[in-house]
VOLODO-534573 format. One record per residue (C-alpha): x, y, z; residue in three letters. Coordinates in pm, whole numbers. Layout:
BEGIN
     c1     c2     c3 res
      X      Y      Z ala
...
END
This chain:
BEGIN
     c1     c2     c3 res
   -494   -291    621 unk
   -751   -406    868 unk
   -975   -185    717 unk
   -968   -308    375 unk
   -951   -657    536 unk
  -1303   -590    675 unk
  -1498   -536    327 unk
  -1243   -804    134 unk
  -1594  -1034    132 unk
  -1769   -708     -6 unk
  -1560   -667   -290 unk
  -1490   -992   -353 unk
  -1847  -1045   -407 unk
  -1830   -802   -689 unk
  -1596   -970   -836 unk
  -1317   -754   -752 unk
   -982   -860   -641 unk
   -756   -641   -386 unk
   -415   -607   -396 unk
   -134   -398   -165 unk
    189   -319   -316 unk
    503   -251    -70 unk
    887   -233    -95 unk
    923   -440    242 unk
   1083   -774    230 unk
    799  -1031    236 unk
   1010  -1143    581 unk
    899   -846    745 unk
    567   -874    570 unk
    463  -1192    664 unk
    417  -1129   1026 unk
    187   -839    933 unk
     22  -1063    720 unk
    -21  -1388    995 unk
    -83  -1145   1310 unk
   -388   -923   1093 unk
   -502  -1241    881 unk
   -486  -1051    525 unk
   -633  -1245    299 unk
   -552  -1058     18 unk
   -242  -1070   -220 unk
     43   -842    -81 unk
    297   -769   -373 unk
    672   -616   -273 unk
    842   -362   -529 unk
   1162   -378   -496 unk
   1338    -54   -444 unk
   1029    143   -445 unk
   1005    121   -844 unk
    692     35   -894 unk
    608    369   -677 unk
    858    576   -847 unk
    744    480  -1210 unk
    385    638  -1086 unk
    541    935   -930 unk
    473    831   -559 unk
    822    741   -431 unk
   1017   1026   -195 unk
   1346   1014    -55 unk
   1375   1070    360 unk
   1541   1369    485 unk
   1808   1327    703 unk
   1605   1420   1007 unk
   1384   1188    980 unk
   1604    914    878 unk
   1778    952   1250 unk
   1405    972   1422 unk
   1364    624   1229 unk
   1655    516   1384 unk
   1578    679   1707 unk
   1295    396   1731 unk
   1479    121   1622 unk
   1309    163   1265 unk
   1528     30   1031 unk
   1418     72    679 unk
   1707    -13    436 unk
   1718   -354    620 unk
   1336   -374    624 unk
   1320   -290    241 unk
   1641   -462    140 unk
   1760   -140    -22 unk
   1992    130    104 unk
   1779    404    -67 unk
   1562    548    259 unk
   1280    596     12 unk
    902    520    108 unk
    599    508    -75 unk
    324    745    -77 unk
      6    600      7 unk
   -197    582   -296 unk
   -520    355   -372 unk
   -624    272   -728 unk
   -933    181   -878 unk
   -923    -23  -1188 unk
  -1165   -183  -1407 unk
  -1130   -544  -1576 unk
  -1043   -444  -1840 unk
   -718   -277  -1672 unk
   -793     91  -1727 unk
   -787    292  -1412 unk
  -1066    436  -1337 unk
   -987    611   -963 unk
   -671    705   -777 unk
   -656    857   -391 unk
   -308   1008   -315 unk
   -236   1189      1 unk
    125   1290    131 unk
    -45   1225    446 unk
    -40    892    528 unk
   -300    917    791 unk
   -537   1103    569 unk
   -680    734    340 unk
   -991    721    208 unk
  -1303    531    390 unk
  -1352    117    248 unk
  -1694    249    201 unk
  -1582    526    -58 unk
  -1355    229   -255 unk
  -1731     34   -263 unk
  -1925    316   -374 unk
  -1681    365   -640 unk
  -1624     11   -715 unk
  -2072     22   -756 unk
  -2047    261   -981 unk
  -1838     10  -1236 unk
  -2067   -269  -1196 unk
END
């Protein structure tokens, strides 16, 4: 998030709007929000849906449910939903006139594509 915050000017300046999607209740994203000063919209999706209409939700496995737990990580409370699903990182590229033009998805949440790729891409639009 930090990242993205960085080149918000950047792509604003293009004309471009940014927007994060989550299934967290805004009362445990707001803090996020105030303590990295996003300045960007942050939308919640309730139950994951939103995710699971694009084929990017997965259910937790048991295991890692209790390692969750085992750090005081409480995600049905956190998402207001009893499911234990999460999201797979995905960021989507699309063009005014709402057709998208790229998607990054990696299983991997640590694996997310440079700001500076979104830009280039972004460029290439404009």
């Amino acid at each position: 998030m930090d990242a993205l915050q960085e080149i918000l000017g950047e792509l604003k300046s293009t004309g471009a709007n940014l927007v994060a999607i989550t299934p967290q209740l805004a009362e445990h994203s707001i803090p996020m929000i105030e303590k990295h000063k996003l300045g960007f919209d942050i939308l919640h999706d309730p139950g994951n849906a939103y995710a699971a209409q694009q084929g990017l939700r997965f259910q937790l496995p048991d295991d890692l449910k209790e390692t969750y737990l085992g750090f005081s990580i409480d995600l049905p409370a956190a998402n207001g939903d009893p499911s234990w699903t999460l999201a797979i990182p995905a960021r989507v590229l699309a063009s005014s006139d709402g057709v998208v033009r790229t998607v990054h998805v990696d299983p991997d949440y640590t694996r997310r594509p440079e700001p500076a790729t979104s830009l280039s891409e972004l460029a290439l639009l404009t």
